[in-house]
TIGUKOL-870833 format. One record per residue (C-alpha): x, y, z. Coordinates in nm, 2 decimals, always signed. Layout:
// residues N
<pt x="X" y="Y" z="Z"/>
...
This chain:
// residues 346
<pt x="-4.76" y="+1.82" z="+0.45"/>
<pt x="-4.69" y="+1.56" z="+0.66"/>
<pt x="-4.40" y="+1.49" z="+0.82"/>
<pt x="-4.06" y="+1.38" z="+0.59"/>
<pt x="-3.90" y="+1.05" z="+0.78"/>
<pt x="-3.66" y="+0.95" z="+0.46"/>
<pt x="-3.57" y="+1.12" z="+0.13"/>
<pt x="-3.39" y="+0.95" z="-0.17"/>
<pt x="-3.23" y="+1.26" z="-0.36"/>
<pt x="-3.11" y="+1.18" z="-0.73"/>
<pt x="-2.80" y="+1.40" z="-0.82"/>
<pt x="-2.65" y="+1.56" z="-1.11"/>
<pt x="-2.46" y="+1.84" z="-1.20"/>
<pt x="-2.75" y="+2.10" z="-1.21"/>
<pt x="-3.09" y="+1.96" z="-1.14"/>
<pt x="-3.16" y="+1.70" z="-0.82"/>
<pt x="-3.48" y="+1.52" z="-0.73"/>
<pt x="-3.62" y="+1.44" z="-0.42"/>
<pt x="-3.87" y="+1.16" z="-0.34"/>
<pt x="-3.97" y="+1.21" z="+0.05"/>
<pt x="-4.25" y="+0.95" z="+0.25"/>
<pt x="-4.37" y="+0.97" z="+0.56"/>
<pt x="-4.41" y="+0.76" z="+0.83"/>
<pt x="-4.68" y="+0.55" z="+0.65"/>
<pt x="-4.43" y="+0.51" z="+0.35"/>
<pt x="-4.70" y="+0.74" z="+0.18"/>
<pt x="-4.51" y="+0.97" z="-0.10"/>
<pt x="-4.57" y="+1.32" z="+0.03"/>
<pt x="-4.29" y="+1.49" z="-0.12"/>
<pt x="-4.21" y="+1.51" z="-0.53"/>
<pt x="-3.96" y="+1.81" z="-0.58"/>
<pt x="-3.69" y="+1.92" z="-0.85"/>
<pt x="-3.38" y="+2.19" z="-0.71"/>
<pt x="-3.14" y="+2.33" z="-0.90"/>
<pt x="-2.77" y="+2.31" z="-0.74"/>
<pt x="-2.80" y="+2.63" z="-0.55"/>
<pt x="-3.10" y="+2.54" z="-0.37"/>
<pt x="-3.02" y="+2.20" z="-0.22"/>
<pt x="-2.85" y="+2.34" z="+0.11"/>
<pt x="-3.09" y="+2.61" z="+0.20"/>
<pt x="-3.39" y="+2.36" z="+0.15"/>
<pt x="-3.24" y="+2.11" z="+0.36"/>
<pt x="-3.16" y="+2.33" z="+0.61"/>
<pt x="-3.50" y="+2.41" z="+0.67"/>
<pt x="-3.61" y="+2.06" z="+0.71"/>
<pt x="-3.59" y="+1.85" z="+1.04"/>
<pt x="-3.26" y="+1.59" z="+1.03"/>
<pt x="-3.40" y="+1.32" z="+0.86"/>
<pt x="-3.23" y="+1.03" z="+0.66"/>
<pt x="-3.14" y="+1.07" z="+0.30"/>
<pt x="-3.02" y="+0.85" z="+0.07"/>
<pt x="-2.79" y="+0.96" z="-0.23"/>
<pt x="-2.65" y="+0.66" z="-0.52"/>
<pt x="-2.27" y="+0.62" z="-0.45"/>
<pt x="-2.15" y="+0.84" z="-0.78"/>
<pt x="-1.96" y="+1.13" z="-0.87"/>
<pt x="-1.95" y="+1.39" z="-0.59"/>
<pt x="-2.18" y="+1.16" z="-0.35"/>
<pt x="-1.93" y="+1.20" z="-0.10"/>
<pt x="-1.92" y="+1.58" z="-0.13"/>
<pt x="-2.34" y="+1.58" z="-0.07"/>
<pt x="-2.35" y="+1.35" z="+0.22"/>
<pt x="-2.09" y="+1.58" z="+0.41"/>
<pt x="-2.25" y="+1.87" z="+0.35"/>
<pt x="-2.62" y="+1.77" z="+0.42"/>
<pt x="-2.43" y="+1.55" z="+0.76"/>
<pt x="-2.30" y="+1.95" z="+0.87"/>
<pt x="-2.71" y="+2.05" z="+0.87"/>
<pt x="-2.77" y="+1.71" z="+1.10"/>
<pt x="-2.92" y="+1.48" z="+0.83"/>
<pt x="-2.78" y="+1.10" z="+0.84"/>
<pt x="-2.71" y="+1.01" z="+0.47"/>
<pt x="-2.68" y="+0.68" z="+0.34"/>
<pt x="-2.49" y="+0.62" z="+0.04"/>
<pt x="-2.63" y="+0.29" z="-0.17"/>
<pt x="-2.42" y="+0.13" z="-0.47"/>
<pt x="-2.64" y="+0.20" z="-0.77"/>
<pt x="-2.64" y="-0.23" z="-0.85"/>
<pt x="-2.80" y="-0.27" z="-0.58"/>
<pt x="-3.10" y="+0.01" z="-0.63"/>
<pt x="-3.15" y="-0.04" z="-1.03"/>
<pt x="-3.38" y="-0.34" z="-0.95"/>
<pt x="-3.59" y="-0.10" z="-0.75"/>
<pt x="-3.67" y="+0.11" z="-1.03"/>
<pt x="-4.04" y="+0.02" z="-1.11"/>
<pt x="-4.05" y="+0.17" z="-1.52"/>
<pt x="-3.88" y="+0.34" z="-1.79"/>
<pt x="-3.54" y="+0.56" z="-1.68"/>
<pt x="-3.59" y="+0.92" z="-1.53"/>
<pt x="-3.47" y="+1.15" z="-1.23"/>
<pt x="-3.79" y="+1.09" z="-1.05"/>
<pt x="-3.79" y="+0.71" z="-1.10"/>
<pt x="-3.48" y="+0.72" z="-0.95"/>
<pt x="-3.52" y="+0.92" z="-0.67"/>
<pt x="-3.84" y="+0.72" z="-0.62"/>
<pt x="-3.61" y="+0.38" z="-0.63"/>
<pt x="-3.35" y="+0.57" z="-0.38"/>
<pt x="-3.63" y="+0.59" z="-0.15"/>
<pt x="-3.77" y="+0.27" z="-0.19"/>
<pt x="-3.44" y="+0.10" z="-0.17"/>
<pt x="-3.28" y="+0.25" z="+0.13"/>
<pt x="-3.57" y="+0.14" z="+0.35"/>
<pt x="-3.51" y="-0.25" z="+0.32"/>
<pt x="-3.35" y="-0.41" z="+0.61"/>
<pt x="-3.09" y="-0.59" z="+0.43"/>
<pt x="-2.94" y="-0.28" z="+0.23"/>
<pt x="-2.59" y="-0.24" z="+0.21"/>
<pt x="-2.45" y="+0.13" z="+0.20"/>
<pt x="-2.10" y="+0.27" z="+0.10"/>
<pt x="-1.94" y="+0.45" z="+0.40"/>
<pt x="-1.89" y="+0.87" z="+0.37"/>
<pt x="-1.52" y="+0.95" z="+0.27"/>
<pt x="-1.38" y="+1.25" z="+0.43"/>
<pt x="-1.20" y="+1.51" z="+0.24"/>
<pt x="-0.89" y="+1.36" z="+0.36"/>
<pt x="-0.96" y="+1.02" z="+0.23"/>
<pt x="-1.07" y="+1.12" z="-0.10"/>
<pt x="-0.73" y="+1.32" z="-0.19"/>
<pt x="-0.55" y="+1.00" z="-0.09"/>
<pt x="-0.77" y="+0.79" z="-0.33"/>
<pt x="-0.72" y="+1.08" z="-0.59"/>
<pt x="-0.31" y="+1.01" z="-0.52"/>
<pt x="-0.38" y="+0.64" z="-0.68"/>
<pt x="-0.60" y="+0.82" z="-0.95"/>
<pt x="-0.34" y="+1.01" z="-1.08"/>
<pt x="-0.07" y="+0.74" z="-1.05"/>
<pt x="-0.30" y="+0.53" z="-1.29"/>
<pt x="-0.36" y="+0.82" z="-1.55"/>
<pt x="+0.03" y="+0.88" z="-1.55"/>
<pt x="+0.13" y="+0.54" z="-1.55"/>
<pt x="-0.12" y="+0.50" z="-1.87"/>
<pt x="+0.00" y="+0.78" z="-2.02"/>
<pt x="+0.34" y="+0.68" z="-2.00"/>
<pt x="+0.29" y="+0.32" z="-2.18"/>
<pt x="+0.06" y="+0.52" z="-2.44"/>
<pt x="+0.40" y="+0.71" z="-2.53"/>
<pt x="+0.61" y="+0.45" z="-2.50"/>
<pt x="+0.43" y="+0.26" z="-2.75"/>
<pt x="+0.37" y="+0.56" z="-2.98"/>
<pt x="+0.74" y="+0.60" z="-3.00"/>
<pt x="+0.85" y="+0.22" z="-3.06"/>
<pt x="+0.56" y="+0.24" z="-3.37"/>
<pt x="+0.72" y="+0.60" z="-3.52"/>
<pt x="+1.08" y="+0.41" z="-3.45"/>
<pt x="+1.02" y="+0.12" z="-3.64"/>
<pt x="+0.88" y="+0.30" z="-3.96"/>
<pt x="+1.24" y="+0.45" z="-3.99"/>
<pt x="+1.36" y="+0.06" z="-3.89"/>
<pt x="+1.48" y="+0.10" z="-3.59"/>
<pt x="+1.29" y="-0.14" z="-3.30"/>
<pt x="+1.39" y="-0.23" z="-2.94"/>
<pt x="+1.33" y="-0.50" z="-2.71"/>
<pt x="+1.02" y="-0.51" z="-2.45"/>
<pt x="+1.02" y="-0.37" z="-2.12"/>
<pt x="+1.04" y="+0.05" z="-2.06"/>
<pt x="+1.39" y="+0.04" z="-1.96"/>
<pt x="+1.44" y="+0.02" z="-2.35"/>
<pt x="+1.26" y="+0.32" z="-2.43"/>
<pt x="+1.57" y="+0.59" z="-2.34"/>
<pt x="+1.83" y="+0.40" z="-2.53"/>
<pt x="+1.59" y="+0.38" z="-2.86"/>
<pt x="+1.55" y="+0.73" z="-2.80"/>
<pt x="+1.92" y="+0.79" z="-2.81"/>
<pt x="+1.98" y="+0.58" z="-3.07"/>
<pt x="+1.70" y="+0.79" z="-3.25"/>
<pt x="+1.91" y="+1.13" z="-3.16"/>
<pt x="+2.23" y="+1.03" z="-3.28"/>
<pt x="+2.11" y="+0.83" z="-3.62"/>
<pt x="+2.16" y="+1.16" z="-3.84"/>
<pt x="+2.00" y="+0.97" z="-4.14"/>
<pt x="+1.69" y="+1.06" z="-4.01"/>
<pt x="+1.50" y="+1.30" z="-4.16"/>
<pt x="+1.53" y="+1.63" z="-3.97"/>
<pt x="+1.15" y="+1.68" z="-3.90"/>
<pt x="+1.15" y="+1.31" z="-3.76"/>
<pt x="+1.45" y="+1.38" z="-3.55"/>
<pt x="+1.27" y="+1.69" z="-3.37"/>
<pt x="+0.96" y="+1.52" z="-3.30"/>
<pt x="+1.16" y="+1.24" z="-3.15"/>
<pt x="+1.30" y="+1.46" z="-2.89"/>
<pt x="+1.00" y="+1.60" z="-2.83"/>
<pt x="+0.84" y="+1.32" z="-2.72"/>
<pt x="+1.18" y="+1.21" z="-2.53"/>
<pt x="+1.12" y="+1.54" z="-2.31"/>
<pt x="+0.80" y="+1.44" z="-2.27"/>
<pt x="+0.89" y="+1.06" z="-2.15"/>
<pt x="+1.15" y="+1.27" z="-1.90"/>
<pt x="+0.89" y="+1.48" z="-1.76"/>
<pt x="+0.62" y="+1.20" z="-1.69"/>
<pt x="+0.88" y="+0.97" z="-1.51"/>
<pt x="+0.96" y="+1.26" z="-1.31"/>
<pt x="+0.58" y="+1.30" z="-1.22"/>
<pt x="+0.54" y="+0.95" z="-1.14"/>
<pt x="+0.87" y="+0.96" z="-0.94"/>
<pt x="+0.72" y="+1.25" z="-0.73"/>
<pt x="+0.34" y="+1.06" z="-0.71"/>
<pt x="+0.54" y="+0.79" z="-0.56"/>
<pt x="+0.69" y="+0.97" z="-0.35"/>
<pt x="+0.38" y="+1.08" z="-0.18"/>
<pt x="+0.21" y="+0.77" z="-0.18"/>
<pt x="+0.54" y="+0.60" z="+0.01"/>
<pt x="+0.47" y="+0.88" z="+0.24"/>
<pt x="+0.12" y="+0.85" z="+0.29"/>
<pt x="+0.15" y="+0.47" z="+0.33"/>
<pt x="+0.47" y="+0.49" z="+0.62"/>
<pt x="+0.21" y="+0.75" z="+0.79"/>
<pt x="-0.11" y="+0.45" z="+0.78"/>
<pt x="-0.09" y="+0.18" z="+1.06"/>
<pt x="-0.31" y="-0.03" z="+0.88"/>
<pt x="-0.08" y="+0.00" z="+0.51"/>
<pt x="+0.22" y="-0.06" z="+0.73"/>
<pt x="+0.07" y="-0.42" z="+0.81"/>
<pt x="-0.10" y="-0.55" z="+0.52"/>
<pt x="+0.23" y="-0.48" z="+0.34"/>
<pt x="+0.38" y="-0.79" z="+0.53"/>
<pt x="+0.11" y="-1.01" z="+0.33"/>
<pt x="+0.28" y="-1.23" z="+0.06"/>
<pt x="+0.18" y="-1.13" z="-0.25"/>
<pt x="+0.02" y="-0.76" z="-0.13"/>
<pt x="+0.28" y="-0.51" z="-0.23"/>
<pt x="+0.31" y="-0.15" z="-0.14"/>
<pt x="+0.03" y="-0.05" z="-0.39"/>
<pt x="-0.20" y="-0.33" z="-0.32"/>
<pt x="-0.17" y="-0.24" z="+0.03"/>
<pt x="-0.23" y="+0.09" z="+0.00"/>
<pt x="-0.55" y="+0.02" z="-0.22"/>
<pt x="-0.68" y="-0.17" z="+0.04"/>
<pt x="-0.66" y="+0.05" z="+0.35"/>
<pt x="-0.81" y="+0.35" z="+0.09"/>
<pt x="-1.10" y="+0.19" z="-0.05"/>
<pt x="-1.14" y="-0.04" z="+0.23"/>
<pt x="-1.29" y="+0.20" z="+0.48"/>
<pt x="-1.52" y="+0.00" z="+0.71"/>
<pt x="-1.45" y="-0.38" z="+0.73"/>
<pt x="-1.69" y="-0.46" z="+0.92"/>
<pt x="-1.96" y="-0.36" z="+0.65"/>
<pt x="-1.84" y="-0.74" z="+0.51"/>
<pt x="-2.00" y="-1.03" z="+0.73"/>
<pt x="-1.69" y="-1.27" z="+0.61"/>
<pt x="-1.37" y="-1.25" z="+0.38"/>
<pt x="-1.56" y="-1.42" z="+0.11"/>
<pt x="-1.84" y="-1.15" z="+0.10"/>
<pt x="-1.52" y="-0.92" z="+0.14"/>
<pt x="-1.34" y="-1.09" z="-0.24"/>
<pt x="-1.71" y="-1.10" z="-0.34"/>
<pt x="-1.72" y="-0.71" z="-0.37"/>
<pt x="-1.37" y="-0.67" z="-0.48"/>
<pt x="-1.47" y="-0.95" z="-0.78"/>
<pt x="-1.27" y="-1.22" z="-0.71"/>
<pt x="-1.53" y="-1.53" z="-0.67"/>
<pt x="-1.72" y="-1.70" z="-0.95"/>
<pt x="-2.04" y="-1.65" z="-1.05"/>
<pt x="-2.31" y="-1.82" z="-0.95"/>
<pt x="-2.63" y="-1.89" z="-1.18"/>
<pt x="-2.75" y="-2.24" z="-0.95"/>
<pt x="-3.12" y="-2.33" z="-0.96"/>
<pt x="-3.28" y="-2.68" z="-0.89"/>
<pt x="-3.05" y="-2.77" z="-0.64"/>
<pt x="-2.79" y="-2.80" z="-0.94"/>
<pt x="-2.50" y="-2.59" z="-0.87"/>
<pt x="-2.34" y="-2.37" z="-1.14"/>
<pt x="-2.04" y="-2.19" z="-1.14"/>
<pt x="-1.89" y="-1.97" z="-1.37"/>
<pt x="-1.55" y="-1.72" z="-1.44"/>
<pt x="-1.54" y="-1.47" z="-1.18"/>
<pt x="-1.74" y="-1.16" z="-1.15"/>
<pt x="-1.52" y="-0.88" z="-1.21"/>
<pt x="-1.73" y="-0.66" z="-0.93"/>
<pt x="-1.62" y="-0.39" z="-0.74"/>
<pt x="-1.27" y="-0.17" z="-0.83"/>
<pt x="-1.03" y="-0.26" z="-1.13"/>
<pt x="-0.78" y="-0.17" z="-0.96"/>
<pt x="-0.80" y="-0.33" z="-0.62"/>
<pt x="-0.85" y="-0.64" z="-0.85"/>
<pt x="-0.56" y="-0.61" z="-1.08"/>
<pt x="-0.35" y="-0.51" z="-0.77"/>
<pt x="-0.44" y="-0.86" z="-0.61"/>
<pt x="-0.44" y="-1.06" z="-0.90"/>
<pt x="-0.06" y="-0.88" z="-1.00"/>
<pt x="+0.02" y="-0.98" z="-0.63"/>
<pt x="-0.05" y="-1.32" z="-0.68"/>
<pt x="+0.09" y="-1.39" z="-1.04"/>
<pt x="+0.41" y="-1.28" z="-0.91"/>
<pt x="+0.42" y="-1.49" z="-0.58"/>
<pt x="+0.34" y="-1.80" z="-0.80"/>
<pt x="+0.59" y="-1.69" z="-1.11"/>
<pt x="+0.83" y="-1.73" z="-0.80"/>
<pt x="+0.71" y="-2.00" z="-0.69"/>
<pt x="+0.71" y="-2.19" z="-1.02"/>
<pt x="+1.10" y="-2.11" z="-1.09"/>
<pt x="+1.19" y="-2.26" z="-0.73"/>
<pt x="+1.20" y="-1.92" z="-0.55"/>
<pt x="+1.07" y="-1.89" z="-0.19"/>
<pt x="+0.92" y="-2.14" z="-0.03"/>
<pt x="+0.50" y="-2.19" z="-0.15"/>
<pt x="+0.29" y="-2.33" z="+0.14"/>
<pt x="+0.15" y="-2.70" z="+0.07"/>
<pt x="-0.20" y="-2.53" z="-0.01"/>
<pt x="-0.05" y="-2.30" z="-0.33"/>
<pt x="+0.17" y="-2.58" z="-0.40"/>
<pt x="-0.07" y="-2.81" z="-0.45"/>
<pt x="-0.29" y="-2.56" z="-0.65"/>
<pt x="+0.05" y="-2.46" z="-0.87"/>
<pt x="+0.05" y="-2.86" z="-0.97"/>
<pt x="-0.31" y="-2.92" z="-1.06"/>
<pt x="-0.44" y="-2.57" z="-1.16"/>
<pt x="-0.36" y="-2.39" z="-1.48"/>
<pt x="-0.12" y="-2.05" z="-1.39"/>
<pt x="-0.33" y="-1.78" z="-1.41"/>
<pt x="-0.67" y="-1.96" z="-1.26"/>
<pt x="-0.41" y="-2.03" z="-0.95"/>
<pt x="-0.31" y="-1.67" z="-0.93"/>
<pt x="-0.70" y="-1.53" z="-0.87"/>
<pt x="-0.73" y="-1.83" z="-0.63"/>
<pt x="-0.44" y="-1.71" z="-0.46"/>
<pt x="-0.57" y="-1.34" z="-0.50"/>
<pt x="-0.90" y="-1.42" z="-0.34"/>
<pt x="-0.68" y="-1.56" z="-0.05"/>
<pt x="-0.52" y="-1.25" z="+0.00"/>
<pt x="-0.83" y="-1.09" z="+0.00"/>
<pt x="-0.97" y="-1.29" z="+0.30"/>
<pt x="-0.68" y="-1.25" z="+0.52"/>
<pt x="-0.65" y="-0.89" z="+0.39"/>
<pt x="-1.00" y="-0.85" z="+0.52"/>
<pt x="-0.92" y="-1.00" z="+0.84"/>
<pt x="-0.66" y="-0.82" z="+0.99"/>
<pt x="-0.78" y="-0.49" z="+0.88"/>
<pt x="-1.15" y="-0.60" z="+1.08"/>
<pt x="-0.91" y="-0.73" z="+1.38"/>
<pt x="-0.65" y="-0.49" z="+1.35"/>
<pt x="-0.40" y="-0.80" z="+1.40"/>
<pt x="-0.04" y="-0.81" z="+1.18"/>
<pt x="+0.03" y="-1.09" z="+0.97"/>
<pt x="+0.17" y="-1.40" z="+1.12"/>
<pt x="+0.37" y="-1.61" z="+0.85"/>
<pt x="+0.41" y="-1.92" z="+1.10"/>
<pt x="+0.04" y="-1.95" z="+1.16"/>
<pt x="-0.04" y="-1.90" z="+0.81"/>
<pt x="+0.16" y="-2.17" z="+0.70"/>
<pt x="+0.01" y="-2.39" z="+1.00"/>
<pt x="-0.35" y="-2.32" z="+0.88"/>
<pt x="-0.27" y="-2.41" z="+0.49"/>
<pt x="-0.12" y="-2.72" z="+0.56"/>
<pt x="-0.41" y="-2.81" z="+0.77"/>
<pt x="-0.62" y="-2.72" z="+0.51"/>
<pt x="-0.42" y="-2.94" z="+0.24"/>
């Protein structure tokens, strides 16, 4: 056989296929291993690159073939579907890893160390409580008004409807248990979230980088945090715009004959990071709109000619850039030189 330079290895929960070439980009290697074989049959093999599609338990594979001296390259899987020549298999797609790893303008998501991925699954957990929680809370203001008894919006509403519930002795006495039932269960996952947050205050005091993109308007504690998780490398980004490009904040573009075309924006990259911005935003500008704080001339101008929440991704892509920039410079946010720049820019 001759010698392996790259390997693109398709993963799944029991069965991974390799594509290997050699120096000639001649295939010389075709093979299917089950789970338990992958480490002893990289171990045999000389370090070599491999490349591995950016899903579930990537990160865990690229640290463990990295400990047998292999450098592996993680690739989005948008950017290696176009590679895959026909029809949808393991060995397409290893074939496609392979293929697509070796252009020179590839981009590659960085390795996450254990570390990193248990603060990631900190936000992860936040989310599924936080879901749960409304879930509930909605479930309980439907079963409420079927006896006719409603509330107004917001969750601080949800404990006195429940009280209400417990002292209304009309109630049928099935309904009544089942209400408090689900009220120990509302107590118990606004404990949880209480202690989630806890953490994630913790972990964020503890990050340098958290600390100072919290002093961005509009980038709150969450938003913040988002960013200096899932933001690993910034210098994988060539500007800020390619930097709101990933997160999904800039339109679409579908140009062609010198005519340009613009549409909504993309919605790429992480949900959350996005909603995290745009939430960011919409607030800074609610404020705004009601007289509160005091809106450079740039989102000023924007408030006054641009419909509310079209402003607020505008303003979310903003953060974005400068986001982008300190964290690749490692400077803190400067408010006066901020405000200098956007009036020069209005």
């Amino acid at each position: 056989m001759n010698e392996i330079i790259r390997i693109g290895m398709d993963t799944s929960k029991h069965f991974f296929q390799l594509h290997g070439v050699d120096a000639a980009e001649r295939p010389v290697l075709r093979k299917r291993l089950r789970r338990k074989e992958v480490v002893a049959f990289f171990a045999g093999l000389s370090p070599m690159v491999v490349g591995i599609e950016a899903c579930g338990a990537a990160h865990h594979w690229a640290r463990t073939l990295s400990e047998l001296g292999h450098e592996v390259q993680l690739l989005p899987p948008q950017l290696v579907k176009p590679y895959v020549k026909r029809g949808k298999n393991d060995a397409a797609d290893a074939e496609a890893l392979c293929e697509a790893m070796s252009r020179p303008t590839m981009r590659f998501a960085p390795v996450k160390s254990k570390e990193e991925q248990a603060a990631l699954m900190l936000i992860g957990v936040r989310d599924r409580l936080i879901r749960n929680r409304t879930q509930l809370a909605n479930a309980i203001r439907g079963y409420a008004a079927e006896f006719g008894l409603i509330a107004a919006k917001g969750l601080d509403k949800i404990e006195p409807l429940l009280a209400r519930l417990e002292a209304d002795e009309s109630l049928p006495a099935l309904a009544r248990d089942l209400f408090m039932t689900q009220a120990e269960e509302y107590a118990q996952l606004k404990a949880k979230i209480r202690d989630v947050d806890a953490k994630l205050s913790a972990w964020r005091r503890q990050d340098a980088r958290s600390r100072r993109l919290v002093r961005i308007p509009g980038l709150g504690p969450i938003g913040a945090a988002l960013l200096s998780m899932k933001t690993l490398d910034p210098s994988l980004f060539r500007s800020g715009r390619q930097f709101a490009a990933w997160i999904g904040l800039t339109p679409k573009d579908h140009s062609t004959a010198g005519k340009v075309k613009l549409g909504g924006i993309t919605r790429a990259g992480d949900e959350a990071l996005r909603s995290a911005l745009v939430s960011g935003a919409t607030a800074v500008i609610r404020q705004a709109r009601h007289g509160r704080g005091k809106p450079s001339p740039w989102l000023a101008a924007l408030i006054a000619r641009k419909p509310p929440k079209l402003a607020a991704v505008a303003l979310a892509n903003k953060i974005a850039r400068i986001a982008w920039k300190l964290m690749k410079t490692g400077e803190s946010y400067d408010a006066r030189r901020a405000s200098g720049a956007a009036a020069q820019a209005a």
